[in-house]
C-alpha positions, 0 to 999 in steps of 0.5 A: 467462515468457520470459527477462529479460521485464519487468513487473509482477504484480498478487497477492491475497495469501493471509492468513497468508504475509508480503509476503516469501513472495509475493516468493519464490514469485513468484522461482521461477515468474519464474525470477528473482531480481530480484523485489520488492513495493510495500507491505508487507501483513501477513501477517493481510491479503489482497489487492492485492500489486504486485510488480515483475519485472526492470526494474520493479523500478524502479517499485515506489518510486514506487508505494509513494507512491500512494493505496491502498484496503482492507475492513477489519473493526473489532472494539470492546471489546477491545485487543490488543498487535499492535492487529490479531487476532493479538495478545493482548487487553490490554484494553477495555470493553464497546461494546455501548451504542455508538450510530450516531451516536458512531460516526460522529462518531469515523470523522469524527475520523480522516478527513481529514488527521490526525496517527497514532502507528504500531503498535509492532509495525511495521516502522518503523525506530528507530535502526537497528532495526524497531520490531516487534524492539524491541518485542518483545524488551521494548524498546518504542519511543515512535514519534512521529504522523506525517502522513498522510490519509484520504481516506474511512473509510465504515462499510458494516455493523455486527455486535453480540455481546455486548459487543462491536461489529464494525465492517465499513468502507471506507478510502481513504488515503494511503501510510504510512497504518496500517489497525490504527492507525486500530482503535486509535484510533477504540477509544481514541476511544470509551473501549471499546478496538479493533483489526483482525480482517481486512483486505483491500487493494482497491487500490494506485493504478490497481491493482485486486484485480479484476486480481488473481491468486491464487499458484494461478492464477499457477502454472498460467500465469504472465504479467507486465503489460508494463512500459509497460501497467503504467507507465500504469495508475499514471502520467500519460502523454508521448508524446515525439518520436524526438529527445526519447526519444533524448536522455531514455534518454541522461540528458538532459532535456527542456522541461516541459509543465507550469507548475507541478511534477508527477510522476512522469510516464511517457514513452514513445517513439513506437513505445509503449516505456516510456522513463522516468519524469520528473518537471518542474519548473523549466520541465524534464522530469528522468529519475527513472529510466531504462528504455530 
């Protein structure tokens, strides 16, 4: 990588490291400190992981907002104190004698804008404190439902054995969204118990695990996606005049295109370089932050 080249890379993260450990790696085949990652995975889960190298570093706030999507395999008939396959089981009753139809209409139940309790082993902060230390020092917090939307919860097969009942589907969400919440409460839902036993995240935005690279393959030959292809395949664009990019790179703002607020909206100068982010409102295009 040359140096203080910016951009992003797009990681299928390996099951049993922490966003954390991605991150680290990726510093040393980056030969840079400044790295960073939108959107935790737990260390169970693969897949898409976008991480931001120098300068886009800056996106990644910004990305943490958008719409992901994951694979994930359910398990009925068993709870676990993580609610996904690394905790102990707590608890269930037999699913065997769920039917099609009480499954679908539970998945109807979570889909759509609904109301979820994050796990207690999250790392959500309580008075200072991740939710995941507290709980596990013996201090369990009561964490509050939070707004959050499913998009789609589609079941794309099942799997019986015993009393227990497998459940493979499809979730598209918004940020914030917790795949083993949604485990949780579709067990909760049917009586039997449930929790998580893989997940994969397919997508973050307009990043999919198709333009994934493995840690493997990065190490043979590291490249980053330039910050504004990157900016693109996450924002809407705004080509500006040679005038407007001066003034947006100086802090200034500019008229809006738009009547009504949106954002954020990648602006590029004419020559293609990604100049800012913007958001309008007010009849105005503010910098959300500055690239140029």
């Amino acid at each position: 990588m040359t140096p203080g080249a910016s951009g992003l890379v797009i990681v299928d993260k390996p099951g049993g490291m922490t966003s954390h450990d991605v991150v680290a790696r990726v510093r040393r085949l980056a030969g840079t400190k400044k790295v960073g990652h939108a959107g935790t995975l737990d260390p169970m889960a693969t897949g898409v992981l976008v991480i931001g190298v120098e300068k886009a570093t800056r996106l990644l706030g910004y990305l943490t907002l958008t719409e992901k999507e994951y694979a994930a395999t359910i398990r009925l008939g068993q709870s676990t104190s993580t609610d996904d396959a690394e905790g102990e089981i707590t608890g269930g009753a037999p699913a065997a004698d769920v039917s099609a139809e009480t499954l679908a209409k539970a998945i109807a139940g979570l889909t759509g804008d609904i109301h979820q309790v994050p796990p207690a082993v999250s790392a959500i902060k309580v008075d200072g404190q991740r939710a995941y230390r507290l709980t596990r020092a013996g201090a369990a917090p009561e964490l509050k439902a939070r707004p959050v939307t499913v998009y789609e919860f589609t079941i794309t097969g099942t799997h019986r054995d015993g009393d227990l009942l497998d459940v493979d589907a499809t979730v598209r969400c918004s940020s914030g969204t917790y795949i083993r919440a949604l485990a949780r409460d579709l067990g909760a839902a049917l009586g039997t118990g449930g929790h998580l036993t893989r997940l994969r995240r397919t997508r973050v935005g307009g990043y999919r695990i198709e333009d994934a690279r493995t840690l493997e393959q990065l190490a043979g030959r590291f490249e980053t996606l330039p910050l504004a292809q990157a900016a693109a395949a996450a924002f809407p664009s705004r080509t500006l005049t040679a005038d407007e990019a001066h003034r947006l790179a100086h802090g200034g703002r500019l008229a809006a295109t738009t009547t009504s607020a949106i954002g954020p909206v990648a602006a590029y100068a004419p020559d293609g370089s990604l100049i800012a982010l913007v958001t309008e409102e007010s009849g105005q295009a503010r910098p959300l932050v500055v690239f140029a």
